[in-house]
Structures are given as structure tokens and as C-alpha cells.
N, C-alpha and C positions, 0 to 999 in steps of 0.2 A: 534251491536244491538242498536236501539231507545231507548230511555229511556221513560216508558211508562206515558199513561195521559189521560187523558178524551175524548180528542176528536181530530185529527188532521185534519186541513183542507190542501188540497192539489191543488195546483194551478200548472195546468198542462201548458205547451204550447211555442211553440218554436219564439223565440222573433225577427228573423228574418224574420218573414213568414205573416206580417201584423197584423190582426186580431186575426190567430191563437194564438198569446201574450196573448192574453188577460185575462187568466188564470191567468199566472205570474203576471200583474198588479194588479188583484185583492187582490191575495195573498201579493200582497207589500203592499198594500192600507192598508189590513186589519193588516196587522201587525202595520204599522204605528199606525189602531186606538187600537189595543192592546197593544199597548206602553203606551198610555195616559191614556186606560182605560180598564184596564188587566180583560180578563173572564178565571175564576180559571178553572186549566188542559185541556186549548185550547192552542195548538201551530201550527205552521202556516209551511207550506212543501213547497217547489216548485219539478217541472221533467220536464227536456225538452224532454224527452221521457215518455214512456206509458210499458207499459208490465211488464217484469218482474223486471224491475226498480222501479218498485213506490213500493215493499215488504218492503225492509227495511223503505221507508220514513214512511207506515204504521203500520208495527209491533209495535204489546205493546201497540194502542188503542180504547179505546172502541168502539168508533164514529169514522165515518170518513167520511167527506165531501168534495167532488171531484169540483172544479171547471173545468170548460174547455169550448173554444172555439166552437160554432156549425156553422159548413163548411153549406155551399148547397145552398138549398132555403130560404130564408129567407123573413120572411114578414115587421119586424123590428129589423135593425142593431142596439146592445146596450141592448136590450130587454133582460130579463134572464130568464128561465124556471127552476124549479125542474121537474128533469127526471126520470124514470122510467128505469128497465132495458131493455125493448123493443125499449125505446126511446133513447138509446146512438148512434144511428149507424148514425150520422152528427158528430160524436167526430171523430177525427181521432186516440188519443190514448184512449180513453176509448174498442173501439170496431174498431180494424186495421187488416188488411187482411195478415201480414205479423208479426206478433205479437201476443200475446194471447190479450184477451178483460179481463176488469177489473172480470166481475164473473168468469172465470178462474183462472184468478191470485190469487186470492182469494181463491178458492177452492184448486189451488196449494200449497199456504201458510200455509193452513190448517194440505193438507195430509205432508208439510215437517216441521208438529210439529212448525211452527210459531203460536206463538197466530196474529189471524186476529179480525179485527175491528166486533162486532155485529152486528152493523147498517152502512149502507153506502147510502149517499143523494149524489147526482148527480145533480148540479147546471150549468146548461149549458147556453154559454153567445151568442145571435146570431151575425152572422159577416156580413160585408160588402162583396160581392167579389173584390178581388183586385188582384195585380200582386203577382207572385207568391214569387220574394224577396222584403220585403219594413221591414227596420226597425223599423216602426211607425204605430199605431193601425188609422183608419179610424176616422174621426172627430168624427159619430156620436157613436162607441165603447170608445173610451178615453173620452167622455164624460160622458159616464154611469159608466164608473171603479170606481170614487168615491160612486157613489149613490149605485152601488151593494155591496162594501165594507163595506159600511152603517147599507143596508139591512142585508146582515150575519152576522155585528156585534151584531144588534139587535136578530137576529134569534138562536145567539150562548148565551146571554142573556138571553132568551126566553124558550131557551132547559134546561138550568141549575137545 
């Protein structure tokens, strides 16, 4: 079991797969800047998968704020959206076709007696398309990873 807290953010994303990283970079970023300048009972998760894996990174918090990768069309690569739960279906693990989607998971957690998170924001980062192995995010997504890390820093400040 997690040791419980205020809030955990979770940076989703598989770090061989381009863009789809991008999750996990943000979640480094921001940890880095809650190293320097700590927001009481936020702690920082990664998952290179999606489903029923991400319960325990979230058990035991009140909040929970999901970062991840948006696959497809995209208008600007780097760009970040707060999404809605209609709007997860460009995540590939928040909402996967081979996998439960995060309001399932959630709902599961629930019914097997997990305490689950109250609130859950959905921070989705748009991507470049790219080949399908590349270990490195797109110029213009590793450009934005600091400035989103930034962003949630502030936003986790903000919430307090």
C-alpha cells in the first residue's frame, strides 16, 4: 500500500515510444522542482503502463492528477490541455482498448475497498507523430516539458 497524501500526480508514458514519454518527463521535471521547492502532501508517481497498474501508485490520495501523452491529431506538439473524461480517448493508457480506462479503474479500486483519489484532473500533453521506437521526445515536446512542469507546479501551489 502507498503511504497516503494530498495529492499524487502521475506521469504516465512509455519512454521508448517518442512523444508518448512525455508524461514521465514531466513527472521528472516536476519532481525536480519539488525538490527545491516542496508543495506539502504532493508526491510525484510515474507508470509505463495504464490500467490496473496505476491503483496502487494512486491509493491513499485525495487528488490525483494524471499526466499523459495525446496520440492523433494534433494541432500543436508540446501544447497541454486539462481534459475531461470524454476527452481521454487520444491517451492511450488513460482510455485503451485492451485495458480498463482510468474511470474504471477507479471504480474498481473503489468496489475492492481501496480508498481512491476524490478528484482526478487529466493533463494531457499533445505529440508530434513520429516512428513508432525512438527513445527521444520531438524538439518541439522536450521543449515544453519544462514550461508544463512549471505550470503544475504552480497549479499544485495554487490548489493548496
Amino acid at each position: 500500500m502507498t503511504l497516503p497524501c494530498g495529492c499524487v500526480v502521475l506521469g504516465l508514458g512509455n519512454p521508448l515510444r517518442g512523444d508518448d514519454g512525455v508524461g514521465l518527463a514531466v513527472a521528472g521535471a516536476l519532481a525536480r522542482l519539488l525538490g527545491n521547492d516542496p508543495v506539502e502532501g504532493v508526491r510525484v508517481a510515474t507508470s509505463e503502463r495504464g490500467g490496473l497498474d496505476v491503483l496502487p501508485l494512486i491509493e491513499g490520495a485525495r487528488a490525483a492528477i494524471v499526466v499523459d501523452c495525446l496520440e492523433g491529431e494534433t494541432e500543436q506538439p508540446g501544447r497541454a490541455h486539462w481534459l475531461s473524461e470524454a476527452e481521454m480517448d487520444g491517451s492511450v493508457r488513460l482510455r485503451g482498448a485492451h485495458d480498463l480506462d482510468l474511470p474504471n479503474v477507479l471504480k474498481l479500486g473503489s468496489a475492492l475497498g481501496m480508498q481512491m483519489p476524490e478528484t482526478m484532473e487529466v493533463l494531457g500533453i499533445e505529440a508530434c507523430p513520429g516512428p513508432d521506437i525512438d527513445d527521444r521526445l520531438s524538439p518541439p515536446v522536450a521543449a515544453a516539458v519544462d514550461r508544463i512542469a512549471a505550470l503544475l507546479h504552480a497549479h499544485l501551489i495554487n490548489r493548496g
